[in-house]
PATOR-760696 format. One record per residue (C-alpha): residue in three letters; x, y, z. Coordinates in steps of 0.001 Angstrom, whole numbers, plus 524288, in hexadecimal, padded with zeros to 5 digits. Layout:
N
ALAXYZ;...
***
This chain:
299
UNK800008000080000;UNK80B3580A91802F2;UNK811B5805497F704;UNK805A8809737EF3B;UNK80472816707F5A4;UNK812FF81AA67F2D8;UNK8112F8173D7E57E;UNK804A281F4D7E450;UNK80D2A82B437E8BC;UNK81657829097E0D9;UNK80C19829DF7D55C;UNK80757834757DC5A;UNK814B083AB07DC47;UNK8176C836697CDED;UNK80A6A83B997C7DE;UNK8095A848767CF77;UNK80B1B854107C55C;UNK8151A85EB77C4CD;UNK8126786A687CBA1;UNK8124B8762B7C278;UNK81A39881F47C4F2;UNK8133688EEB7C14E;UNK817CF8957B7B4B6;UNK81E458A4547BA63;UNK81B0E8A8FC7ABDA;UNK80E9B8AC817B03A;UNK812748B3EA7BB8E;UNK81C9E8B9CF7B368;UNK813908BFA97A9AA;UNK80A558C6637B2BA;UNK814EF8CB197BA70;UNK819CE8D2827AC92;UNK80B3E8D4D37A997;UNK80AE88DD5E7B621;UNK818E18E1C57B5B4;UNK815368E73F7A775;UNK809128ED587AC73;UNK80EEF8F49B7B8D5;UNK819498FBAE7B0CD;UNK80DDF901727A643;UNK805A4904CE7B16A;UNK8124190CA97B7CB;UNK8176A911667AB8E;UNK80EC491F4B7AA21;UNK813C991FCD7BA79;UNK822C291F3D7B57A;UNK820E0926D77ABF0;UNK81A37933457B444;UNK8240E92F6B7C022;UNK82F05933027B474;UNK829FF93E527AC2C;UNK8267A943BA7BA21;UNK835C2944207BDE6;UNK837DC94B457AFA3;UNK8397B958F87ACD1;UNK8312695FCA79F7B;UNK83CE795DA6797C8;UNK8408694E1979C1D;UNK8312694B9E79BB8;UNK831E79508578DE0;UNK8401994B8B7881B;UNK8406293E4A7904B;UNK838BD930D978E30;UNK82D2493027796EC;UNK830E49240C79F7E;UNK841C8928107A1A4;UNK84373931D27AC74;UNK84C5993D0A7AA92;UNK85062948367B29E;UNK848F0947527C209;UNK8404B953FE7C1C8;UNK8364394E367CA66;UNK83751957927D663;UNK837449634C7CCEF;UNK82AFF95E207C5C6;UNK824E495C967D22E;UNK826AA96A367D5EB;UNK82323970997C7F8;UNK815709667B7CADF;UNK812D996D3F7D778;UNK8166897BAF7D4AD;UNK8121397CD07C838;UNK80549987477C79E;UNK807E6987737D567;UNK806EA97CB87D96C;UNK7F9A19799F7D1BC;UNK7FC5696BB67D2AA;UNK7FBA7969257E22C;UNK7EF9796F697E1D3;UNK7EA25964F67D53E;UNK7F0A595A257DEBE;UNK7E9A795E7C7EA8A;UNK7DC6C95F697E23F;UNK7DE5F951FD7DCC4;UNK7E03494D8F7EAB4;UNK7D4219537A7F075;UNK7CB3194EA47E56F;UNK7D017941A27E5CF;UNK7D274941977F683;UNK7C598947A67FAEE;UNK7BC60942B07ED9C;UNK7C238934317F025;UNK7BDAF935797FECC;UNK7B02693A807FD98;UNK7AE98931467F161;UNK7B514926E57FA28;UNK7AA7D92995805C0;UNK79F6792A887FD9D;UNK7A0F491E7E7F552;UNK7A24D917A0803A3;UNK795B091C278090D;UNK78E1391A547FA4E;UNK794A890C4B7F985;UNK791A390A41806F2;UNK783C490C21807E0;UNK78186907577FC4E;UNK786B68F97980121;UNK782438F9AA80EF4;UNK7732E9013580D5B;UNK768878FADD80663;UNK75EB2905F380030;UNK75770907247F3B4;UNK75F0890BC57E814;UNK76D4C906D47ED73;UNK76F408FF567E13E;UNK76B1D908E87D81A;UNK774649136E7DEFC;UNK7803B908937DD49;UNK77ADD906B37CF6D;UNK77D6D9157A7CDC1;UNK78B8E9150B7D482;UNK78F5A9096D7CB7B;UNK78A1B913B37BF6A;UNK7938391E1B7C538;UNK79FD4915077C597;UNK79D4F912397B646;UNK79C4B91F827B2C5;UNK7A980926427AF7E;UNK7ACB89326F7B51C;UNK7ADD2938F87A7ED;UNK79E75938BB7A6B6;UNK79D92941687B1B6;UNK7A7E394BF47B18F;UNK79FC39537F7A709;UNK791BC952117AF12;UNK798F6953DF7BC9D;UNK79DEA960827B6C6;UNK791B1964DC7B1E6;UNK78BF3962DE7C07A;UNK793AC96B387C749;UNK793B2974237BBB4;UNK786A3976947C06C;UNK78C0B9778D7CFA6;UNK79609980047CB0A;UNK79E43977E87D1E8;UNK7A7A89765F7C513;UNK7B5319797D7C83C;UNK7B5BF976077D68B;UNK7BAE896E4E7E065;UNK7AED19660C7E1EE;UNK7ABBA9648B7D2AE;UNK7B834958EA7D2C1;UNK7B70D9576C7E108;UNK7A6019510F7E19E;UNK7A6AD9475A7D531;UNK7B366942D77DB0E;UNK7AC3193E2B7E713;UNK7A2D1935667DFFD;UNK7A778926AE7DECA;UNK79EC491C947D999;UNK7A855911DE7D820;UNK7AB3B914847E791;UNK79D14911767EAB6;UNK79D619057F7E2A4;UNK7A8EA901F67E872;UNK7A36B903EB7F772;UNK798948FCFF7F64B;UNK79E588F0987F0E5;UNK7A75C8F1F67FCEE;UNK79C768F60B8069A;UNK796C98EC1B80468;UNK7A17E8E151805F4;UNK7A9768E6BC81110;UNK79D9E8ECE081A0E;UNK797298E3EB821A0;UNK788B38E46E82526;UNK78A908DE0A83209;UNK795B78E908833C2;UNK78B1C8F42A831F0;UNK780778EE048393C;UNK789928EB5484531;UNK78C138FA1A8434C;UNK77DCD8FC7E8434E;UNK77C308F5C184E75;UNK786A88FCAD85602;UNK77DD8908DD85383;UNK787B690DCE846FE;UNK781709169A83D40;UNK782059126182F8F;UNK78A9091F0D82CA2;UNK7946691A48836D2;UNK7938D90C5083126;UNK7999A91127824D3;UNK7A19D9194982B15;UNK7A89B9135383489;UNK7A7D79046382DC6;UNK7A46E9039B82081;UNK7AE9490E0C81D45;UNK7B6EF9051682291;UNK7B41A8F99781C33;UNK7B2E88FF1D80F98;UNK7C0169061681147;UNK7C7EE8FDD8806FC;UNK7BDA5901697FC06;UNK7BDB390F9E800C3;UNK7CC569113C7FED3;UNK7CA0990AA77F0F8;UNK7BFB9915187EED5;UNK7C80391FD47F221;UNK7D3CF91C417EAF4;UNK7CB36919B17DE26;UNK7C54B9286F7DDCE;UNK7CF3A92E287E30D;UNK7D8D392AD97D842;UNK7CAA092E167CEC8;UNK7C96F93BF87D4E4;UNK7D91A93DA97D42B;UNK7DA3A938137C693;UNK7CCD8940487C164;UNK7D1C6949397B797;UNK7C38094B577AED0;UNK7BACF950E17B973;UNK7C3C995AE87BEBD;UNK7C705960117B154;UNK7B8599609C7AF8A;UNK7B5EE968377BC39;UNK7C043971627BE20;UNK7C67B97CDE7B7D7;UNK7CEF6982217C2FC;UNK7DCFC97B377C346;UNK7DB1397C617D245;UNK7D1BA972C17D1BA;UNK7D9789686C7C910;UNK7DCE695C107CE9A;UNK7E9F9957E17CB8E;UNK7E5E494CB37C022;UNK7DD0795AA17B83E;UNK7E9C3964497BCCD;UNK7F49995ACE7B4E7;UNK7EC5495B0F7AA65;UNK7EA5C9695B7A713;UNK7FB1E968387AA3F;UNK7FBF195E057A06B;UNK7F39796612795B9;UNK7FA889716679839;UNK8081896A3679331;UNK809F196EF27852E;UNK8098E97BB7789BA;UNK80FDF97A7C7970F;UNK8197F96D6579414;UNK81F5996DE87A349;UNK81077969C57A7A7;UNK8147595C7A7A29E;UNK81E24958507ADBB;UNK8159F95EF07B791;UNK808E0956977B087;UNK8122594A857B49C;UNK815D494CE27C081;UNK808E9951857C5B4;UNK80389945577BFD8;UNK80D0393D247C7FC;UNK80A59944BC7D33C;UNK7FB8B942D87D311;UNK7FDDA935407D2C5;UNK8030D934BE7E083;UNK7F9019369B7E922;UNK7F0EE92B1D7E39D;UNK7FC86923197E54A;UNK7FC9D927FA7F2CA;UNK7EEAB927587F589;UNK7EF88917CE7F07A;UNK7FB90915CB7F8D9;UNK7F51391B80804B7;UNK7E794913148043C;UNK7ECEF907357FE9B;UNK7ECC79007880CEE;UNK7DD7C901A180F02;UNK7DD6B8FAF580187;UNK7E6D18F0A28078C;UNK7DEC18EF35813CF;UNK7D1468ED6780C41;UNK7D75A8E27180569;UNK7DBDC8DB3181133;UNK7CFBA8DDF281857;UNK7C8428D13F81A35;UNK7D2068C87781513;UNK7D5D18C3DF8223B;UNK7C8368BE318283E;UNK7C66E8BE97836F0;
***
């Protein structure tokens, strides 16, 4: 009987196959895939991070992507003395459009998304049904009717003309809902109820909470849309004290047949603007990294 069972392993042993090894080709290949896509996605940022370090002349005589003689630090003082100083004042526009309008947007797309998960009334899905409209419409529709309503305000040419559509986010109520509703619990808000907790103080003191992760995402997303808007400011406004910084490079950049050292300044302001949304990303990247991990560990 043992004789029989060593000689079934050994068949055993005999017949078993080869264990594959896994090609690295394919590895290989997506790792150049991605390799080839990071550089064109960086190339335009090498290219302003040169021509920003060129004087008019280099940024004229040399190729686009070889540096030549370091003239950063005086490029960045022609950028922030030139028409004294006009462009601090587009950067500090830019930043309260896009800081204050992403907040308010930000807090109102919480409370729509909110209720509109968490309160049962007639009409809610007819009101989401509209939201859903407003994320398909592009915001080219609606510079030339905005403008004609606060034509009628005479509210054209002000602060609040940019400032109001800026605060309206549809794709931020679409987006708190859908996370209302998975990341609020009912039992949470009726054990609030129960402790005598008004539903004002519900969403304020837990559902903001909760719902944190998505809000970041919301803020982020119009915050770069306000900062990057470039049509409904040039609709609105006529006074260059009113520009933000994306509407202010461009009359610069228009103005460069005529006036050919706007060109390096058009560059360099273009790679400054660029900073604060890589610091603004930088800064709120951990909530991101915290709404990730949260409920991946169950207790």
């Amino acid at each position: 009987m043992s004789l029989l069972t060593r000689t079934e392993g050994a068949h055993a042993t005999v017949s078993r196959p080869p264990r594959r090894r896994n090609s690295p080709v394919p590895a290989v290949a997506a790792t150049a895939f991605l390799i080839i896509v990071a550089v064109y996605m960086l190339l335009p940022v090498y290219w302003l991070l040169v021509s920003s370090t060129k004087s008019q002349s280099d940024l004229v005589s040399t190729p686009g992507f070889l540096p030549a003689d370091w003239h950063f630090a005086d490029n960045l003082s022609a950028l922030f003395s030139h028409q004294d100083g006009v462009f601090t004042r587009w950067l500090l526009n830019s930043l309260l459009y896009a800081g204050a309008g992403a907040a308010v947007a930000t807090l109102l797309a919480a409370a729509a998304g909110y209720a509109l998960a968490k309160y049962s009334f007639r009409g809610r899905e007819a009101v989401f049904s509209v939201v859903l409209g407003g994320v398909l419409v592009p915001a080219t529709a609606l510079a030339l009717p905005l403008f004609l309503l606060f034509a009628e305000a005479d509210a054209t040419n002000t602060f609040w003309s940019v400032f109001l559509p800026s605060v309206v986010s549809p794709f931020g109520v679409y987006l708190s809902r859908i996370f209302a509703a998975a990341s609020v619990p009912d039992e949470v808000m009726e054990a609030a109820r129960m402790d005598g907790a008004g539903e004002f103080l519900i969403f304020r003191s837990i559902a903001l909470r909760l719902m944190s992760p998505a809000l970041v995402t919301v803020f982020l997303f119009q915050f770069v849309v306000i900062w990057n808007n470039f049509l409904l400011p040039l609709v609105m406004l006529q006074d260059d004290r009113l520009y933000p910084v994306t509407l202010g490079l461009f009359t610069w950049q228009s103005q460069t047949s005529r006036l050919p050292e706007l060109q390096t300044l058009t560059i360099v302001g273009a790679l400054v603007s660029v900073v604060p949304i890589v610091l603004t990303f930088l800064l709120l990247q951990r909530y991101w990294r915290a709404g990730l991990a949260a409920g991946a560990v169950k207790s």
